[in-house]
N, CA, C and O of each residue as an XYZ file, in Angstrom:
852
protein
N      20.778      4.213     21.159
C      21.433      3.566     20.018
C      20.444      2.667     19.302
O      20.036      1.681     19.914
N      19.946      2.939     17.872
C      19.438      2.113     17.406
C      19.819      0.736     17.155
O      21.021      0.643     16.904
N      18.974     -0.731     17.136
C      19.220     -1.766     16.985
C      20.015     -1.717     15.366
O      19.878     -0.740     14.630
N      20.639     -2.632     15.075
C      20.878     -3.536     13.718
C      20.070     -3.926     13.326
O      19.253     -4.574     13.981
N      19.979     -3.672     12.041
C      19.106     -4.066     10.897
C      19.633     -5.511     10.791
O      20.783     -5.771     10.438
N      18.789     -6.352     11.095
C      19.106     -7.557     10.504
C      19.034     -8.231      8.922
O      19.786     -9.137      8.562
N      18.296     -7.797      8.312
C      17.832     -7.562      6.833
C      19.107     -6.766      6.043
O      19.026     -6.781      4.814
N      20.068     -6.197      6.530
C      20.816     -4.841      5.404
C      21.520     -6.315      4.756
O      20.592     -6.962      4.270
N      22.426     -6.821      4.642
C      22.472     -7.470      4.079
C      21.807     -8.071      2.828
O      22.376     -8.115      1.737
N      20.481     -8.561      3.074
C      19.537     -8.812      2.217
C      18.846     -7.893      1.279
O      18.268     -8.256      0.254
N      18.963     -6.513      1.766
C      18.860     -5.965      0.981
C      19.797     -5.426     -0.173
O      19.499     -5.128     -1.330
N      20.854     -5.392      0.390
C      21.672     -4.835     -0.480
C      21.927     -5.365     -1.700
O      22.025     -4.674     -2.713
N      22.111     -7.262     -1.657
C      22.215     -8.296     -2.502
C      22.269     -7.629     -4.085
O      23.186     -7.561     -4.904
N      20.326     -7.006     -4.128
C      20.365     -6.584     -5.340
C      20.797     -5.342     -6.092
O      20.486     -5.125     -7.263
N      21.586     -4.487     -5.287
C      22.246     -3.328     -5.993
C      23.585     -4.040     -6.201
O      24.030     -3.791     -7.321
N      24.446     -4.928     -5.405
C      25.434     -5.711     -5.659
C      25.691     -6.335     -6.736
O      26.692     -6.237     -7.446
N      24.440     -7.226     -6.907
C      24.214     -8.259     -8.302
C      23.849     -7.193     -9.492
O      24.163     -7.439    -10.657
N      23.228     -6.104     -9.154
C      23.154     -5.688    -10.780
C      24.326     -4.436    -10.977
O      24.455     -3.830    -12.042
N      25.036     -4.204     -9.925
C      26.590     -3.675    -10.201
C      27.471     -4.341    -10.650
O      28.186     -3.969    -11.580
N      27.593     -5.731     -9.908
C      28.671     -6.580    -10.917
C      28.248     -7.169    -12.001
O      29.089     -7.321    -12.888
N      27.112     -7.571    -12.199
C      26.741     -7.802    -13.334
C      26.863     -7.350    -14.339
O      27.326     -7.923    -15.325
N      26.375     -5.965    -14.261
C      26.358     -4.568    -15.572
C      28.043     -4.508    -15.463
O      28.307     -3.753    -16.399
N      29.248     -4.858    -14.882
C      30.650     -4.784    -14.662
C      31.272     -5.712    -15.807
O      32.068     -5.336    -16.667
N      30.677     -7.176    -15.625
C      31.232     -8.222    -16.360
C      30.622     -8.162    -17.736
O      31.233     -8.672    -18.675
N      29.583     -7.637    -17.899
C      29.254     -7.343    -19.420
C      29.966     -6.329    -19.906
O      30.457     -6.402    -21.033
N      30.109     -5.295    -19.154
C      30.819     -4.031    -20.246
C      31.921     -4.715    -20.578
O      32.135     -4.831    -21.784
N      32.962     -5.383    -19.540
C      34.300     -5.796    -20.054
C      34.132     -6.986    -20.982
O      35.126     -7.204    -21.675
N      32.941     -7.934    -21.183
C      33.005     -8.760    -21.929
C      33.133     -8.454    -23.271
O      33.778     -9.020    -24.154
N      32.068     -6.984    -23.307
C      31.722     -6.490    -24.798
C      33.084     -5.838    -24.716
O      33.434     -6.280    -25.811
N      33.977     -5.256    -24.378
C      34.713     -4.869    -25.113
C      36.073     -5.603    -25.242
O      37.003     -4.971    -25.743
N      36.317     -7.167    -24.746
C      37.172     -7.836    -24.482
C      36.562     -8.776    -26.226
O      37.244     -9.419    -27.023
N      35.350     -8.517    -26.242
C      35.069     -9.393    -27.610
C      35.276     -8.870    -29.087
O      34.268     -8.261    -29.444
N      36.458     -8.917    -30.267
C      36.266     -8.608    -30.943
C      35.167     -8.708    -32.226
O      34.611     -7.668    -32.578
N      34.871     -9.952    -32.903
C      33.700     -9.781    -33.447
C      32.266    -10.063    -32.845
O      31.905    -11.233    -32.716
N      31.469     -9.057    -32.486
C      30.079     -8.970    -31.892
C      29.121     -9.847    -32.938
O      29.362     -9.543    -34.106
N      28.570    -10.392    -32.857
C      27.334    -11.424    -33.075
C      26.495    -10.945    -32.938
O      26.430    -10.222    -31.943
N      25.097    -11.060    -34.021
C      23.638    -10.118    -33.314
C      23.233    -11.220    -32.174
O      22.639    -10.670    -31.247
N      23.355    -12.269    -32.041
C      22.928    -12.938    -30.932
C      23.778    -12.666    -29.596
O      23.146    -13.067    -28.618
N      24.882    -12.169    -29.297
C      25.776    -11.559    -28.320
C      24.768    -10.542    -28.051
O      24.025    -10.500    -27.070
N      24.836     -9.484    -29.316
C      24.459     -7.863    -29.320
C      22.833     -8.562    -28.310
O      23.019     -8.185    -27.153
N      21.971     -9.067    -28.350
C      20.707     -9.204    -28.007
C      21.210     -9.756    -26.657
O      20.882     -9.081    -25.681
N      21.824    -10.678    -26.462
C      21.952    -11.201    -24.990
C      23.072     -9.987    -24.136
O      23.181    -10.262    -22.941
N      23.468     -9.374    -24.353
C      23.977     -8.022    -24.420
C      22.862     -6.870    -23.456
O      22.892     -6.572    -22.262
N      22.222     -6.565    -24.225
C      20.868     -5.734    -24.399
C      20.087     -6.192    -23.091
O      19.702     -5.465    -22.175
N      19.911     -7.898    -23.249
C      18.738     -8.216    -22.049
C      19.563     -8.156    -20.625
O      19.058     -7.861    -19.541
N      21.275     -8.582    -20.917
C      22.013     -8.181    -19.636
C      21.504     -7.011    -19.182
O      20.601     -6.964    -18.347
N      22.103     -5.906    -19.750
C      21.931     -4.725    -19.183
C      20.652     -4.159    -18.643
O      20.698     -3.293    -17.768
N      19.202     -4.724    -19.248
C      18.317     -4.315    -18.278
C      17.982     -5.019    -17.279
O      17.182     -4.570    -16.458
N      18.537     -6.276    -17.152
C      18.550     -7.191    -15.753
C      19.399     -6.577    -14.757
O      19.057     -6.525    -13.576
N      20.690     -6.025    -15.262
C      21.335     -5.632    -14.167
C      20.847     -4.113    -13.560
O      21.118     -3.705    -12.430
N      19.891     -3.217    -14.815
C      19.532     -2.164    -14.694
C      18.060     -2.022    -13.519
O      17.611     -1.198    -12.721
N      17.668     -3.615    -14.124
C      16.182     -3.501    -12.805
C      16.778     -3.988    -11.578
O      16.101     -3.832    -10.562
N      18.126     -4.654    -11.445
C      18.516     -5.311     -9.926
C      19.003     -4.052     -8.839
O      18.911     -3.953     -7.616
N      19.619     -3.062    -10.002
C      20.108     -1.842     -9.305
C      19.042     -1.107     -9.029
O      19.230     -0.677     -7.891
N      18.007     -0.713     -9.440
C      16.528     -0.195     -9.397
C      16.124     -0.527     -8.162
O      15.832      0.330     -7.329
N      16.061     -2.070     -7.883
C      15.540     -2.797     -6.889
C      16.071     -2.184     -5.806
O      15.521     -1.296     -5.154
N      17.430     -2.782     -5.558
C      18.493     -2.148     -4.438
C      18.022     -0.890     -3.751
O      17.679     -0.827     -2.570
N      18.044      0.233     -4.730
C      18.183      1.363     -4.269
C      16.784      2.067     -3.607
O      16.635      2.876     -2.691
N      15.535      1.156     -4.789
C      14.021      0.891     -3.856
C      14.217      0.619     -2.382
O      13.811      1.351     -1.479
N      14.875     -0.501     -2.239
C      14.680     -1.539     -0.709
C      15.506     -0.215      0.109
O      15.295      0.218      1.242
N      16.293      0.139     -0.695
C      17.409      1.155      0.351
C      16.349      2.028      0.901
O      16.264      2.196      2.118
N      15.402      2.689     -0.070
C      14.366      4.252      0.388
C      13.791      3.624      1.440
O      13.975      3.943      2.615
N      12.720      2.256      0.850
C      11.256      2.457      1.616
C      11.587      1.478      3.155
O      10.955      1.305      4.197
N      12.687      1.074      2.715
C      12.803      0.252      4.425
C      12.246      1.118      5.518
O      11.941      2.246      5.131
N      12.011      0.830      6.969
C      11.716      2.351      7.322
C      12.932      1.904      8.335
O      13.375      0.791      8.619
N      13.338      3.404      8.818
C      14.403      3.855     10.169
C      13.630      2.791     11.281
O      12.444      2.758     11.609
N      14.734      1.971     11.708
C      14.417      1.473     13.408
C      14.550      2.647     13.715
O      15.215      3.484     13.104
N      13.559      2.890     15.259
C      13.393      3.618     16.077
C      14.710      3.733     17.428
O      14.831      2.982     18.396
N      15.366      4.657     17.140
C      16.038      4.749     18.511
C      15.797      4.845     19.936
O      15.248      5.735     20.585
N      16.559      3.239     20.452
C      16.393      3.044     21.985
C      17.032      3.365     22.721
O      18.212      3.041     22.585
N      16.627      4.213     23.970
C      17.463      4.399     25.027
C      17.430      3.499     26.619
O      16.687      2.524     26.730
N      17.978      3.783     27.340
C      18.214      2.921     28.765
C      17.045      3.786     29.559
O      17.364      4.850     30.089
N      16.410      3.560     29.591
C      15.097      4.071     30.890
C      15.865      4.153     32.580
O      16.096      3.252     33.387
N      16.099      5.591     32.641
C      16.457      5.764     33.863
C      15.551      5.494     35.068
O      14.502      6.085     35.327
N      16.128      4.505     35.761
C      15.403      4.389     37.304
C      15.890      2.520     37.666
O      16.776      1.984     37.001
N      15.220      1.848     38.669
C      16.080      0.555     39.211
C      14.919     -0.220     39.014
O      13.748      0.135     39.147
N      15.513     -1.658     38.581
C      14.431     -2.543     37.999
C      14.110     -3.175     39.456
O      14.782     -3.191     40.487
N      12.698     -3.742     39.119
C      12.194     -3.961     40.267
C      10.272     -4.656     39.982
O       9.381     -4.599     39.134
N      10.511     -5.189     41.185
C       8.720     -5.799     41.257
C       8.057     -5.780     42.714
O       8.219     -6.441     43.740
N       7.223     -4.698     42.323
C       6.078     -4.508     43.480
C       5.219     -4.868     43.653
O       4.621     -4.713     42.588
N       4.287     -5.532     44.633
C       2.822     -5.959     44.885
C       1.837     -4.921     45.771
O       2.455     -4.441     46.722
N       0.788     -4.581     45.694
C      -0.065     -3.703     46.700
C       0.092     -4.774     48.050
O       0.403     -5.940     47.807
N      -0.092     -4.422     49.212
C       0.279     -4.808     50.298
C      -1.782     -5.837     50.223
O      -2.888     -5.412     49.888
N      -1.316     -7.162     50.710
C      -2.858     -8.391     51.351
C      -3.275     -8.160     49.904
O      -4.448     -7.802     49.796
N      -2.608     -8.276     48.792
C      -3.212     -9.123     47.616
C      -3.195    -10.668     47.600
O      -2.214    -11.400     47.470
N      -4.524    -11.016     47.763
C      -4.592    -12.692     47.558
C      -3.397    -13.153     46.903
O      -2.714    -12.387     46.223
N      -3.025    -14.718     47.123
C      -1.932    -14.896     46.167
C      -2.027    -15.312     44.776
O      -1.046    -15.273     44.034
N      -3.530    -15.834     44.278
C      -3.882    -15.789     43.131
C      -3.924    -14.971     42.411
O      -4.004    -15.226     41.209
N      -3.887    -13.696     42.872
C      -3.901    -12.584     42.075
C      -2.623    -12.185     41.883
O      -2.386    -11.648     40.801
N      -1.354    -12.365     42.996
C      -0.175    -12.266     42.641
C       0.165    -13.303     41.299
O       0.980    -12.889     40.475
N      -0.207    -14.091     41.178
C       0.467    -15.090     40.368
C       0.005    -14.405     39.110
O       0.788    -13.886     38.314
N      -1.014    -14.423     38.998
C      -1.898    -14.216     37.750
C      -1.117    -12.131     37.289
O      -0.706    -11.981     36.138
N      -1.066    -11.225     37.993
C      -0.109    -10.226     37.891
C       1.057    -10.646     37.232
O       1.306    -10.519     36.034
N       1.977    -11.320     38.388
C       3.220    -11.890     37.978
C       3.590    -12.294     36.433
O       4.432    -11.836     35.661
N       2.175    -13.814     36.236
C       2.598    -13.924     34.961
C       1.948    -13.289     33.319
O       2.016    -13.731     32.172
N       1.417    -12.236     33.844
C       0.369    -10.956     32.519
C       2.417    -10.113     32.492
O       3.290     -9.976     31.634
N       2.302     -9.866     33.605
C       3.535     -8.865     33.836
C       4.543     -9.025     33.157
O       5.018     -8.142     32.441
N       5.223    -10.701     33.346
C       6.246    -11.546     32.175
C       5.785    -11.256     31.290
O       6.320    -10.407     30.577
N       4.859    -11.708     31.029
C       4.850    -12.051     29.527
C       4.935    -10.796     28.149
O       5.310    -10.911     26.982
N       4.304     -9.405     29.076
C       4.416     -7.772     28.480
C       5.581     -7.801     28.535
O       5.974     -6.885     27.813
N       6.554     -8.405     29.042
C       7.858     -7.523     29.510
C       9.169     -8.535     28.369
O      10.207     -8.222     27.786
N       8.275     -9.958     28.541
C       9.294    -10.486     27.238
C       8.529    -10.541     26.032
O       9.197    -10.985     25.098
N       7.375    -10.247     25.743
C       6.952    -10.849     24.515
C       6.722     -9.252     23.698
O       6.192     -9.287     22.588
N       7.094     -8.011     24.228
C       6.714     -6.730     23.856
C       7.747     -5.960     24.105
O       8.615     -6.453     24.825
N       7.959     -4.508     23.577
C       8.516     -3.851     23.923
C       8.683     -2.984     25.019
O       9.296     -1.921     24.925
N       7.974     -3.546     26.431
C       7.605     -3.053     27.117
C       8.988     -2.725     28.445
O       9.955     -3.466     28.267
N       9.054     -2.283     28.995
C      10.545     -2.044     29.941
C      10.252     -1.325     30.951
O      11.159     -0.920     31.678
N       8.278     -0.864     31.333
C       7.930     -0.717     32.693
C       6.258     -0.644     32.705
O       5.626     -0.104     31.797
N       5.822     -1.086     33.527
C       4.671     -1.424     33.593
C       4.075     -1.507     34.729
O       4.404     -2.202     35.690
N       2.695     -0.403     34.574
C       1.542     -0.443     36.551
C       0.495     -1.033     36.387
O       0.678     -1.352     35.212
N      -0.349     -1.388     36.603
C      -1.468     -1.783     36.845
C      -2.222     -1.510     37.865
O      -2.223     -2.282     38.823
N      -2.957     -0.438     37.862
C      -4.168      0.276     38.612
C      -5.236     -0.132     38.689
O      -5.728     -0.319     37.577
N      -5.956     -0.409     39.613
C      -7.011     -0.730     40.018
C      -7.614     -0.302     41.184
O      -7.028     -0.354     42.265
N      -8.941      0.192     41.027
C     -10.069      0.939     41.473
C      -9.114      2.000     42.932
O      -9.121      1.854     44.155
N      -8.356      3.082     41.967
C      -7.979      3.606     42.812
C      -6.212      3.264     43.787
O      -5.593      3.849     44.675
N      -6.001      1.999     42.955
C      -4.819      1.356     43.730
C      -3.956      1.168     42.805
O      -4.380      1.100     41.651
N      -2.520      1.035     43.061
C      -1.540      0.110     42.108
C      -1.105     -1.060     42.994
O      -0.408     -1.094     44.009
N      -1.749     -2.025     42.279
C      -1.585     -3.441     42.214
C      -0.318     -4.293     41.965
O       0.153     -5.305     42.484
N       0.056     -3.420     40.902
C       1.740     -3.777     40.558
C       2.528     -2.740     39.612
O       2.037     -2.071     38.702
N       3.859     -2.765     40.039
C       4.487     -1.997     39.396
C       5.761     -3.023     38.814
O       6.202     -3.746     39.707
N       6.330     -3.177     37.651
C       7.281     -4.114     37.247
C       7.706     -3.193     36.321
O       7.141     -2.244     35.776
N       9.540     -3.961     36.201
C      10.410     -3.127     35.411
C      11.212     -2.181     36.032
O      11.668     -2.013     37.163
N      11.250     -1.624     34.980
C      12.182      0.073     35.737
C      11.621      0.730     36.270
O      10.946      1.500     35.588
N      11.535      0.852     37.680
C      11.078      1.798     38.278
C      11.101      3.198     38.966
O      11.956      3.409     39.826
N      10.155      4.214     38.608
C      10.539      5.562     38.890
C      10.547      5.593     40.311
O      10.221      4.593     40.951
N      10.896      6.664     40.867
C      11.318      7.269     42.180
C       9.623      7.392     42.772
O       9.182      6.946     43.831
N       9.032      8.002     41.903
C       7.899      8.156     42.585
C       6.594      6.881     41.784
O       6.217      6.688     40.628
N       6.276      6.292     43.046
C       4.992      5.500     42.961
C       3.716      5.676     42.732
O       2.918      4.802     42.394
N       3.496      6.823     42.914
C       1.812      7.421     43.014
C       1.043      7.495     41.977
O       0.885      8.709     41.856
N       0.468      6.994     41.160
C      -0.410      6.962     40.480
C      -1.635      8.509     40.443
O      -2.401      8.746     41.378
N      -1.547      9.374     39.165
C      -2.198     10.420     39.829
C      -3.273      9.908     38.554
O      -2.815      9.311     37.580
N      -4.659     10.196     38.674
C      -5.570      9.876     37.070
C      -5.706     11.405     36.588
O      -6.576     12.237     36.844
N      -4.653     11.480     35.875
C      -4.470     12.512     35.150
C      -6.031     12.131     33.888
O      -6.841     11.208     33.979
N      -5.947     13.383     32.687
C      -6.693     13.781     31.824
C      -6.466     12.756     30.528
O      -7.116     12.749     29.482
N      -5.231     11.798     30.945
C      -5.142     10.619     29.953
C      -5.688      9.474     30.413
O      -5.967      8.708     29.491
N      -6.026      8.940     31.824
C      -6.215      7.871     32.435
C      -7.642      8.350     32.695
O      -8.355      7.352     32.585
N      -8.589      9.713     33.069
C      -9.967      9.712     33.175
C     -10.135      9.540     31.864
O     -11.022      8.710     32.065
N     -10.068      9.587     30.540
C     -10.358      9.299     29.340
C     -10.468      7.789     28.984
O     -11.382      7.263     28.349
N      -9.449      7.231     29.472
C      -9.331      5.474     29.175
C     -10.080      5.093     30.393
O      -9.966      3.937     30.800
N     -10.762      5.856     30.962
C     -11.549      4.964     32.281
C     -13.138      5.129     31.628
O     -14.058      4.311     31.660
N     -13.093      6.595     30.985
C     -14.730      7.052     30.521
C     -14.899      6.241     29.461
O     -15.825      5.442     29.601
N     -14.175      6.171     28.221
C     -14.246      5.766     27.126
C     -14.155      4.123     27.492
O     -15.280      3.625     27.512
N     -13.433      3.487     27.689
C     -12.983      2.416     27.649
C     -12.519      1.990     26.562
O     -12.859      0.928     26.041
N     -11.537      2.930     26.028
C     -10.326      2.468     24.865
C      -9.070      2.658     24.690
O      -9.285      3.175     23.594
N      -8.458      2.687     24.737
C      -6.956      2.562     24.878
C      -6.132      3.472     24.243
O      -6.125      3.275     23.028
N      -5.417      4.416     24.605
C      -4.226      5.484     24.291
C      -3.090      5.266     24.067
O      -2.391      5.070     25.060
N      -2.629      5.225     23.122
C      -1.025      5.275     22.564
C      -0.562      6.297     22.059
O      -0.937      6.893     21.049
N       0.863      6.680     23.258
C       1.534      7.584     22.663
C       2.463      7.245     22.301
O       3.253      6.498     22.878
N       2.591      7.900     20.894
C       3.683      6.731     20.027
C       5.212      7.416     20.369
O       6.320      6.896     20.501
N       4.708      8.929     20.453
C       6.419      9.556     20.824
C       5.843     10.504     22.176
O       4.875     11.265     22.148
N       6.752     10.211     23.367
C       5.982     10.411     24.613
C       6.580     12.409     24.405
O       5.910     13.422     24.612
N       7.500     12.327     24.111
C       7.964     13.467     24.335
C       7.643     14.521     23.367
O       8.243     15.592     23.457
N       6.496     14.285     22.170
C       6.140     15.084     21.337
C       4.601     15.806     22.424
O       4.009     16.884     22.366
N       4.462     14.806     23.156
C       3.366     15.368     24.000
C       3.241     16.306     25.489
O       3.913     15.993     26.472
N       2.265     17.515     25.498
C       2.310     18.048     26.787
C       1.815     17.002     28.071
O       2.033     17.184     29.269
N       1.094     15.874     27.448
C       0.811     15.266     28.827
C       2.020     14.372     29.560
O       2.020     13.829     30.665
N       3.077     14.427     28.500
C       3.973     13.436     29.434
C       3.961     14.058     30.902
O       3.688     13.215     31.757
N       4.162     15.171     31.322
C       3.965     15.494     32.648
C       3.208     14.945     33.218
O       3.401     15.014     34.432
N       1.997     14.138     32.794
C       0.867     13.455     33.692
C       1.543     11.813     33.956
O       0.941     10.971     34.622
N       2.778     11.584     33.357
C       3.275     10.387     33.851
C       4.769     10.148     34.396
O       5.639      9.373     33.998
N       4.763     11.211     35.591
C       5.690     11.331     36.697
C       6.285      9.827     37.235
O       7.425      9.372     37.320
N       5.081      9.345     37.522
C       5.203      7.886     38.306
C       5.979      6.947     36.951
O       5.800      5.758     37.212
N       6.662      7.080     35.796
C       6.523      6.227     34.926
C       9.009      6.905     34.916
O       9.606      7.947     35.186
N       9.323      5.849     34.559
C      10.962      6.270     33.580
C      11.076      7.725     33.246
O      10.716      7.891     32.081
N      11.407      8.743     33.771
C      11.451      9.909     33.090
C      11.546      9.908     31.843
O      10.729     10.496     31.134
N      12.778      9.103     31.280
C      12.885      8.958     29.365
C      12.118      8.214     29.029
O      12.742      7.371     28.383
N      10.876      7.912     29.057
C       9.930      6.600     28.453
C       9.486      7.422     27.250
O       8.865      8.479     27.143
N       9.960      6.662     26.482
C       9.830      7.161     25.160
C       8.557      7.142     24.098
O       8.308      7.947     23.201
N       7.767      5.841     24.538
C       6.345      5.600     24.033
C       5.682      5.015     25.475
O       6.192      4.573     26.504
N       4.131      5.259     24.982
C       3.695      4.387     25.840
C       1.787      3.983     26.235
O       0.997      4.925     26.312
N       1.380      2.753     26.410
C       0.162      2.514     26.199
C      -1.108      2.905     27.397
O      -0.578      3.198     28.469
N      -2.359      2.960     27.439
C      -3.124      3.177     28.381
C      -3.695      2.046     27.988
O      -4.070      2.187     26.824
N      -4.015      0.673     28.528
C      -5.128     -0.199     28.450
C      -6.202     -0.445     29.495
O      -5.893     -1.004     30.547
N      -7.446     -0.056     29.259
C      -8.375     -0.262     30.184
C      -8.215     -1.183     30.387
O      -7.637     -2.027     29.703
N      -8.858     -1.309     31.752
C      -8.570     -2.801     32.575
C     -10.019     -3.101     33.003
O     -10.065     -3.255     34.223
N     -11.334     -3.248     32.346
C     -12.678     -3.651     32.622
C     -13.234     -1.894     32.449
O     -12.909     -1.186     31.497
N     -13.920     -1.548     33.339
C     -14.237     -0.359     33.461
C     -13.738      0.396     34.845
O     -13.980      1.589     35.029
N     -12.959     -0.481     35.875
C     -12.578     -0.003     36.928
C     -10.499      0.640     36.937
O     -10.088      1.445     37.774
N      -9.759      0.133     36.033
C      -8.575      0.029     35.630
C      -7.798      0.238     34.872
O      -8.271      0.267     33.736
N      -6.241      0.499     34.950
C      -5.845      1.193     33.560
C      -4.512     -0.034     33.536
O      -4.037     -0.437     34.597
N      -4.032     -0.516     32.234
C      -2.659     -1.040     32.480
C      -1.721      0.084     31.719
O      -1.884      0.349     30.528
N      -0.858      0.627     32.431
C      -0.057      1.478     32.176
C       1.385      0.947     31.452
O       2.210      0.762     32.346
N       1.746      0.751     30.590
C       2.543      0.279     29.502
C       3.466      1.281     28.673
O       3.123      1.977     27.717
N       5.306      1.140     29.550
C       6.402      1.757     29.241
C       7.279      1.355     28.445
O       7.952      0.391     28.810
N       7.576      2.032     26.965
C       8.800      1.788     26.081
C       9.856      2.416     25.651
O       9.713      3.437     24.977
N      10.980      1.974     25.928
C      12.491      2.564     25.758
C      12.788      3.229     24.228
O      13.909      3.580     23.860
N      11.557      3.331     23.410
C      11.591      3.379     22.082
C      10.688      4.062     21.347
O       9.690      3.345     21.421
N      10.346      5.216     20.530
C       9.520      5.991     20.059
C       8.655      4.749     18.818
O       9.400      3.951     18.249
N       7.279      4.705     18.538
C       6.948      4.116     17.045
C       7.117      2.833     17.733
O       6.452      2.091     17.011
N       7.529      2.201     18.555
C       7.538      0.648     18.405
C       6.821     -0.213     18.873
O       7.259     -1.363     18.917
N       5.709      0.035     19.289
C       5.228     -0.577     19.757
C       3.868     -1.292     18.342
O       3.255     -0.377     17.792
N       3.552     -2.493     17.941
C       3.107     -2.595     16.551
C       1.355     -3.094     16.670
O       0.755     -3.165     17.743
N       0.882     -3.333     15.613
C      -0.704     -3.386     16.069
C      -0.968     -5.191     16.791
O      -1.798     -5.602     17.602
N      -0.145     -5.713     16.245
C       0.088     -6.690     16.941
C       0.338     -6.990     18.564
O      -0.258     -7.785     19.291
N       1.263     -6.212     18.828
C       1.202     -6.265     20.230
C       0.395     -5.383     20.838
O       0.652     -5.332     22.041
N      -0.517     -4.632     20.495
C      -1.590     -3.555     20.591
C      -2.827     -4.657     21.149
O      -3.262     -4.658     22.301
N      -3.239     -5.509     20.134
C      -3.980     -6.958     20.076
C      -3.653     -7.522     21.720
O      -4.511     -7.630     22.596
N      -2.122     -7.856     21.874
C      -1.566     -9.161     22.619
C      -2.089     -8.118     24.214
O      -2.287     -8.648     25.307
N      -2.199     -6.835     23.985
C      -1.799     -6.368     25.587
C      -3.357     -5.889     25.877
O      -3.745     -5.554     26.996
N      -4.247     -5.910     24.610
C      -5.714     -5.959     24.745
C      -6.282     -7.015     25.810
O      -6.801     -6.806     26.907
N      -5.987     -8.362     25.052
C      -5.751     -9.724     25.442
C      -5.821     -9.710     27.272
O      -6.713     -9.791     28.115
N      -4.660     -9.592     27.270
C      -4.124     -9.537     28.606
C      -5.324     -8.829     29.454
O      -6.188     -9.207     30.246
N      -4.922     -7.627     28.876
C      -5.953     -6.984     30.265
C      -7.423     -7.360     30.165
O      -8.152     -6.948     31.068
N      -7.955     -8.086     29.188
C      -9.213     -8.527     29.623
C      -9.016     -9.589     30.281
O     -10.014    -10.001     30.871
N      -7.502    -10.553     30.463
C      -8.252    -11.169     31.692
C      -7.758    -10.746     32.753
O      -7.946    -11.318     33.827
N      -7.256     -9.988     32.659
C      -6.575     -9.092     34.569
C      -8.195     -8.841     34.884
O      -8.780     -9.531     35.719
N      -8.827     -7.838     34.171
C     -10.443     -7.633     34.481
C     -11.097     -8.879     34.816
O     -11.805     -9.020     35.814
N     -10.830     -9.851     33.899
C     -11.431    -11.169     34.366
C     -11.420    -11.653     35.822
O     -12.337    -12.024     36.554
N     -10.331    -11.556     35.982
C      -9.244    -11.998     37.420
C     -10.145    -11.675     38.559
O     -10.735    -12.376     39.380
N     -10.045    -10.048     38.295
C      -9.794     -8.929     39.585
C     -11.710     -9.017     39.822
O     -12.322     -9.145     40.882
N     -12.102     -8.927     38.815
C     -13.729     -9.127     38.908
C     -14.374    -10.487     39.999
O     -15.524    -10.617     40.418
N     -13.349    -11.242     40.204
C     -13.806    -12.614     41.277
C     -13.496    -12.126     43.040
O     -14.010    -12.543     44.078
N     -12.538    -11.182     42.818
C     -12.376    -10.839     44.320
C     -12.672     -9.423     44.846
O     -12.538     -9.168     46.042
């Protein structure tokens, strides 16, 4: 179910205002028997005010774009640690982990390292295993980051078993040169360049982190 537009309202305003507007002039002009050239002119400039407000309206109506439809990510929410992780490193997980999970569209999330998962948060799938499929040796060689904006337009979703079966988008962020942060969304397109930035962020200092122990 897609979210509510919080904006429809605001947009609409101006097909409203130049419908009633262009409304109360026609009936004025014909409720007035002798017309005035100064009427006839304020007349004239009505009608293309109400003619550009309706213009407007029906603009804001096209180019808005479609929210992306969200679904419920099948599987049980949950938070995992790799078994004798220091507890500094739990904390420092813990709070990278929050903060993807409220400040983004994010609704499941792993974090791999050199061969391990470190953490798994969110909705979690049935299966745990981390395999480095042909999307994760790419973000390990390259060291740049993969977004799939619609998971299911792609043949590799099969390479992310371990992830929500319905995960609808979703990110690869290298994690130094040893790591991937694996990043799940209930939502096709939504994820924005902004939070692209914020989850960059992050995983350079998980690399930061993980590089001391």
């Amino acid at each position: 179910m897609a979210p509510a537009d919080p904006n429809r309202i605001l947009r609409l305003l101006p097909l409203f205002a130049g419908i009633v507007g262009g409304t109360v002039l026609m009936f004025n002009r014909f409720a007035t028997a002798d017309l005035t050239p100064s009427q006839a002119r304020s007349d004239v400039m009505g009608v293309i005010l109400s003619g550009v407000l309706i213009l407007v309206g029906l603009i804001w109506q096209r180019v808005q774009p479609r929210l992306p439809d969200a679904v419920e990510l099948i599987g049980r929410e949950g938070l995992e640690f790799a078994p004798d992780l220091p507890e500094s490193v739990k904390i420092e997980l813990a709070w990278a982990s929050h903060l993807l999970l409220t400040n983004t569209v994010t609704k499941s999330l792993i974090v791999y390292y050199q061969g391990e998962v470190l953490l798994r948060r969110g909705i979690l799938s049935q299966n745990s295993e981390v395999k480095v499929s042909n999307i994760i040796k790419r973000v390990l060689e390259t060291g740049k980051a993969v977004y799939l904006v619609n998971l299911n337009l792609y043949p590799a979703k099969i390479e992310f078993d371990y992830l929500p079966e319905n995960t609808q988008g979703l990110i690869c962020q290298p994690i130094g040169k040893e790591g991937v942060l694996i990043l799940a969304a209930n939502a096709p397109r939504s994820y924005t360049k902004q939070d692209e930035i914020w989850i960059e962020g992050i995983a350079d200092k998980l690399a930061n982190t993980f590089s001391q122990f």
